[in-house]
C-alpha positions as CSV (number, residue, x, y, z in Angstrom):
1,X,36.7,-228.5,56.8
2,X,39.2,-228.2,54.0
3,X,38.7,-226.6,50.8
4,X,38.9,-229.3,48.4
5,X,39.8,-227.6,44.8
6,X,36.6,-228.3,42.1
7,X,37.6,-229.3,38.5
8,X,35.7,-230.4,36.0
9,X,37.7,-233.3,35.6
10,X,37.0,-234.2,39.1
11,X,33.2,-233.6,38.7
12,X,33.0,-236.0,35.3
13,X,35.3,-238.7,36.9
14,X,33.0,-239.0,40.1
15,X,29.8,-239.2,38.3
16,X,31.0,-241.5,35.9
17,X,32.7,-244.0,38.5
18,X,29.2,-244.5,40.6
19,X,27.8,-246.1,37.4
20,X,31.1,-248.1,36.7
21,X,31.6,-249.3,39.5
22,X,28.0,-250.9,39.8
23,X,29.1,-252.4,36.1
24,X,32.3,-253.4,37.3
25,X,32.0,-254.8,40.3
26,X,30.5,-258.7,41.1
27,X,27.5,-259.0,42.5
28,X,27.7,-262.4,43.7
29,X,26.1,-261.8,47.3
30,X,24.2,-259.1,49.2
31,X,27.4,-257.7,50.7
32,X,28.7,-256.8,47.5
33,X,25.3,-255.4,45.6
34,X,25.1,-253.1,49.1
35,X,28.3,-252.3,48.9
36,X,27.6,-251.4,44.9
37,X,25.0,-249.1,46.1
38,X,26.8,-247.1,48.8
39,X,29.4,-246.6,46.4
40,X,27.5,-245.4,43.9
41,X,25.5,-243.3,46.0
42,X,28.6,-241.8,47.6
43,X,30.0,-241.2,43.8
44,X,27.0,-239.9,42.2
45,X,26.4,-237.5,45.1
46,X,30.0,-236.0,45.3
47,X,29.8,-235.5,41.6
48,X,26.4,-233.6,41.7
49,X,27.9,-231.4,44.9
50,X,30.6,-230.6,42.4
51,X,28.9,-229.8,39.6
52,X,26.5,-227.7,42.4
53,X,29.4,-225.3,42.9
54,X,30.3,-225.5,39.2
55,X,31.1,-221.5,40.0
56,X,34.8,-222.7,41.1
57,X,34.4,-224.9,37.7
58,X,33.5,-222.8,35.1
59,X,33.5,-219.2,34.9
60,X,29.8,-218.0,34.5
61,X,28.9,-216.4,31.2
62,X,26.9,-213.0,31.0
């Protein structure tokens, strides 16, 4: 698996894009409000993995 470089720009985008794209998006049918949800999910849960390893992040104070 590649090493996929941790920022914190990365980990405040992805966690802010789970929420906007549940405002953004149109949930006209049940196709779209699941797709809404996966989305989210997969967003939200890539942000808090990033944030997990936030040692690559931010350096750790003493």
């Amino acid at each position: 698996m590649p090493q996929v470089p941790c920022t914190p720009a990365l980990t405040t985008a992805l966690l802010l894009a789970g929420p906007a794209l549940v405002y953004f998006l149109p949930d006209d049918s049940t196709v779209l409000v699941a797709l809404q949800f996966a989305l989210a999910l997969v967003c939200v849960l890539g942000g808090a993995a990033a944030l997990r390893k936030r040692r690559c992040c931010w350096p750790r104070s003493r």
